[in-house]
C-alpha positions in Angstrom: 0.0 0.0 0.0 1.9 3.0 -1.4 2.2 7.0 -1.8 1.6 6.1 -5.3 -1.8 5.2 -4.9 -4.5 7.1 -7.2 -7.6 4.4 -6.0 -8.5 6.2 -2.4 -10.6 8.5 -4.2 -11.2 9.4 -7.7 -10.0 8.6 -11.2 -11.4 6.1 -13.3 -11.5 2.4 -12.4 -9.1 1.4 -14.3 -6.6 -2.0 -13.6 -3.1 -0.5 -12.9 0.1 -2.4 -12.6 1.4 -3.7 -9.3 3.7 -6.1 -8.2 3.9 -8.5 -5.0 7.0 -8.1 -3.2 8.6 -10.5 -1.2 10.8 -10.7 1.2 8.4 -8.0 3.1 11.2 -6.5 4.9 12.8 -5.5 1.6 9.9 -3.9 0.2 10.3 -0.3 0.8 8.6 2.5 2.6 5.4 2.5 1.3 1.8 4.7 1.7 2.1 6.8 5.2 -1.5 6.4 5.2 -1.5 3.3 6.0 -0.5 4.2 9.6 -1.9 7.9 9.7 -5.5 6.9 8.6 -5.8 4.3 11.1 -4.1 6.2 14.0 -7.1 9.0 13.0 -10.0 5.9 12.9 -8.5 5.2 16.3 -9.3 8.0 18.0 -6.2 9.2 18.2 -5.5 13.4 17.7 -3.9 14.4 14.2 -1.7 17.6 15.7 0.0 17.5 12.6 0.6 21.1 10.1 0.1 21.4 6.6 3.0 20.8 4.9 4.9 20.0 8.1 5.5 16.7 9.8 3.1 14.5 10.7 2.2 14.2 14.5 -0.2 11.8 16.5 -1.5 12.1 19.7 -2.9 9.6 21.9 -6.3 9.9 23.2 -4.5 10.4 27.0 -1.7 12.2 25.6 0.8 10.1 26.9 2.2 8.7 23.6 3.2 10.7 20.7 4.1 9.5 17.2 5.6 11.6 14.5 7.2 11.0 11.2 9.5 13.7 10.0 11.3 12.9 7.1 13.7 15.8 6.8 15.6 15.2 10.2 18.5 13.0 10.5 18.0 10.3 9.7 14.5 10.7 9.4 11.5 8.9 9.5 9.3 7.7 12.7 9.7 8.8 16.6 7.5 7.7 19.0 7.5 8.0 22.5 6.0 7.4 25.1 5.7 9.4 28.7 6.1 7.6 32.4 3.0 6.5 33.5 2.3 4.0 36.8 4.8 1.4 36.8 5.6 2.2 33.3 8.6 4.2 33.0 9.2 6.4 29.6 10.4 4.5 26.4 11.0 5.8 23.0 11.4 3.9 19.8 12.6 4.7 15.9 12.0 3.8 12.7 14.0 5.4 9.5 11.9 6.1 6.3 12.6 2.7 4.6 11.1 0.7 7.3 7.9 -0.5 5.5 4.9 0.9 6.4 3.2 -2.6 7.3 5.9 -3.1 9.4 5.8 0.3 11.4 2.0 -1.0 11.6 2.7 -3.4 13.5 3.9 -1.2 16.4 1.1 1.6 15.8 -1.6 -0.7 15.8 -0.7 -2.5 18.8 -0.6 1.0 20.4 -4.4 1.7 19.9 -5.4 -1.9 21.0 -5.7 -3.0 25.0 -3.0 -5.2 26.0 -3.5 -9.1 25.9 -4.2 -10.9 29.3 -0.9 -13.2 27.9 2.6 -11.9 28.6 4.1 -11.2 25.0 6.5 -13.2 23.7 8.7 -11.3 21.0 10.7 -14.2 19.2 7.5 -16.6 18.9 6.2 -15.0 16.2 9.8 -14.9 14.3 10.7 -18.6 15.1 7.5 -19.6 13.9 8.1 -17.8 10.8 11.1 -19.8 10.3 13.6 -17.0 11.5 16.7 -18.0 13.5 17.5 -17.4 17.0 21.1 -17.1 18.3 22.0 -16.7 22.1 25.7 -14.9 22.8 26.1 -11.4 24.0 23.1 -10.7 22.5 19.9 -12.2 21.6 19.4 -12.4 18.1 16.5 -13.6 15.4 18.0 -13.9 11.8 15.6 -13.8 8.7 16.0 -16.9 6.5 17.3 -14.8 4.0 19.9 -13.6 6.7 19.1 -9.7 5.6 16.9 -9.0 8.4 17.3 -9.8 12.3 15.7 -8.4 15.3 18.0 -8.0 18.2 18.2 -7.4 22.1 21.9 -5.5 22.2 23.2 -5.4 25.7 27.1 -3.3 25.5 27.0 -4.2 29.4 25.3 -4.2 32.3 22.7 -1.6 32.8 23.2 -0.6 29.0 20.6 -2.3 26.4 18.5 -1.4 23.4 16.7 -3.4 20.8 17.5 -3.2 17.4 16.1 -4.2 13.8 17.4 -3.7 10.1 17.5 -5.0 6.9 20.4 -5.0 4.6 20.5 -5.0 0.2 24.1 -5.7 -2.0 23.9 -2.1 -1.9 24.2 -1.5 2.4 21.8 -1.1 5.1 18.3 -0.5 4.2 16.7 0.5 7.4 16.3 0.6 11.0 14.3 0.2 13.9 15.7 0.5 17.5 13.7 0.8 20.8 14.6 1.1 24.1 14.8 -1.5 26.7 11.6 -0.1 28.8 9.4 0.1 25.5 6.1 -1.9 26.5 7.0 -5.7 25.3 3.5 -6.2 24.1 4.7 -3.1 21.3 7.5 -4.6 20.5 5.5 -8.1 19.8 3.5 -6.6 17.5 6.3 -5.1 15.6 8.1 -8.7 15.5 4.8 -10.3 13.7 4.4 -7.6 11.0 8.5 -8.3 10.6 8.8 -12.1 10.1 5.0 -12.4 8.3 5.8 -14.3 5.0 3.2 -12.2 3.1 4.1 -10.6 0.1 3.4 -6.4 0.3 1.9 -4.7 -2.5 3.7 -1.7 -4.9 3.1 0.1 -7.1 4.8 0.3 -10.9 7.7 2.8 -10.0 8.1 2.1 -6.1 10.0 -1.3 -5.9 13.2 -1.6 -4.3 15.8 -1.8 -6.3 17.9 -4.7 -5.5 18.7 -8.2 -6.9 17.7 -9.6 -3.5 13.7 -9.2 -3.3 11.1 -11.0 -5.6 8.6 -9.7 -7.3 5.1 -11.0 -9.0 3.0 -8.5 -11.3 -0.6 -8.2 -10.8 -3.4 -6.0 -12.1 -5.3 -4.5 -9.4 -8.2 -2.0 -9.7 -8.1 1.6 -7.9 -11.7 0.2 -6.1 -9.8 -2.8 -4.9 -7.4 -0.8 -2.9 -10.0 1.9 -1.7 -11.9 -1.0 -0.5 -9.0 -2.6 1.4 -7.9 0.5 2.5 -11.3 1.4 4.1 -12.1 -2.2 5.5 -9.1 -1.4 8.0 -10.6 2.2 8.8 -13.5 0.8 9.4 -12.3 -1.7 11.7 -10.0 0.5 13.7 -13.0 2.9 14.0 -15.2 0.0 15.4 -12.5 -1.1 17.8 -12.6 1.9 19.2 -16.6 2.4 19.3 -16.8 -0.5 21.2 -13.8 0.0 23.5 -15.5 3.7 24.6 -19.0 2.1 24.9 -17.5 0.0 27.1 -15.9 2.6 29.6 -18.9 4.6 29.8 -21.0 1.8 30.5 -19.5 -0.3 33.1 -19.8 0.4 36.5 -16.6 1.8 38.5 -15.7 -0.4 41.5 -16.3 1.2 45.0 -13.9 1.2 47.7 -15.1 -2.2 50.5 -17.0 -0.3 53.6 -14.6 0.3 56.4 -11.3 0.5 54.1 -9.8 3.6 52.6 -9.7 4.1 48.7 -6.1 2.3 49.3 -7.1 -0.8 50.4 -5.8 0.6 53.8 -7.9 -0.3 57.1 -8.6 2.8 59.0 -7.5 2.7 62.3 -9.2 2.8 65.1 -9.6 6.2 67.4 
């Protein structure tokens, strides 16, 4: 789903070259609507300027996301402020990260956490990526130009990092730091290691020797529609999320305990 896109809209339906790319994490930036529109469907504020960067706020305004492609390196920041137990985290994605990718961290954003405690290299050994234990924990594509990695350069000092690589250098990367919320960083590692193929238009493939590539004729309607079946399900999420904390009923305090569980003592 690309920038190149004329089908969200108008112009006449007419089938328009495309082409299946595979390995996903070789496939290029993509369409920054694919994260943007959703964010929007999921309630979350569009602070952004005309022109400017784009800049997402979350409905409690304790996460921010932002692409800004004319910083250095440029690309995605998000961050995220301390909150409870949760201490602040921040996380970066360069411009070449694909867009379903970087999905796979927004989305997981805007959804309630599982009951399960994540698991980040499930998803990638499933997938039929590689793990390696040394100095640092490593997942491996099975092309080997892709890995997900927890880096510690000693005690106390950590971050994870992702990338890709081409014959022509590094293509991108991701890198978060080691208090970003693991259920975030799950997310990310099943958009990374899903074997489907992501779609691009004529003039937006890669180019390197290392990717494959199928054409296919697809009709502007058939990307609106695809497009808007994941607006519309973000925006139902979230209807049903609010309808859910207005209606249920807040928990009172037990008679004869303060509102911290505290008994109150006796005069």
């Amino acid at each position: 789903m690309t920038k190149n896109w004329t089908g969200w809209g108008a112009g006449a339906d007419q089938p328009q070259q495309h082409y299946l790319v595979e390995p996903r994490h070789l496939g290029g930036g993509g369409d920054l609507r694919f994260v943007a529109e959703y964010m929007r469907a999921s309630g979350w504020k569009d602070i952004s300027r005309t022109g400017g960067p784009i800049v997402f706020d979350s409905p409690d305004r304790t996460v921010r996301v932002g692409f800004d492609p004319t910083t250095m390196p440029g690309g995605w920041t998000i961050s995220g402020q301390a909150v409870g137990q949760q201490p602040a985290w921040h996380a970066t994605f360069t411009t070449a990260v694909p867009i379903e990718i970087v999905a796979g961290f927004t989305d997981a954003l805007t959804k309630p956490r599982s009951a399960h405690a994540p698991n980040v290299w499930a998803p990638l050994e499933e997938n039929g990526w590689e793990t390696e234990r040394g100095q640092h924990f490593t997942a491996v594509s099975p092309d080997r130009n892709a890995w997900l990695q927890y880096h510690q350069n000693e005690p106390g000092q950590a971050h994870w990092w992702a990338g890709a690589r081409t014959e022509h250098g590094r293509s991108w990367d991701a890198v978060f730091t080691p208090t970003t919320p693991m259920h975030l960083i799950q997310g990310f590692s099943v958009a990374l290691s899903d074997p489907t193929p992501l779609l691009r238009p004529r003039g937006s493939v890669p180019g390197t020797k290392w990717i494959r590539t199928t054409s296919v004729s697809v009709l502007p309607s058939q990307l609106g529609n695809w497009q808007q079946a994941r607006i519309t399900a973000a925006r139902a999420a979230t209807w049903a999320r609010n309808s859910w904390n207005a209606t249920r009923p807040r928990r009172q305090a037990p008679t004869g305990y303060t509102a911290t569980g505290a008994s109150k003592s006796r005069r």
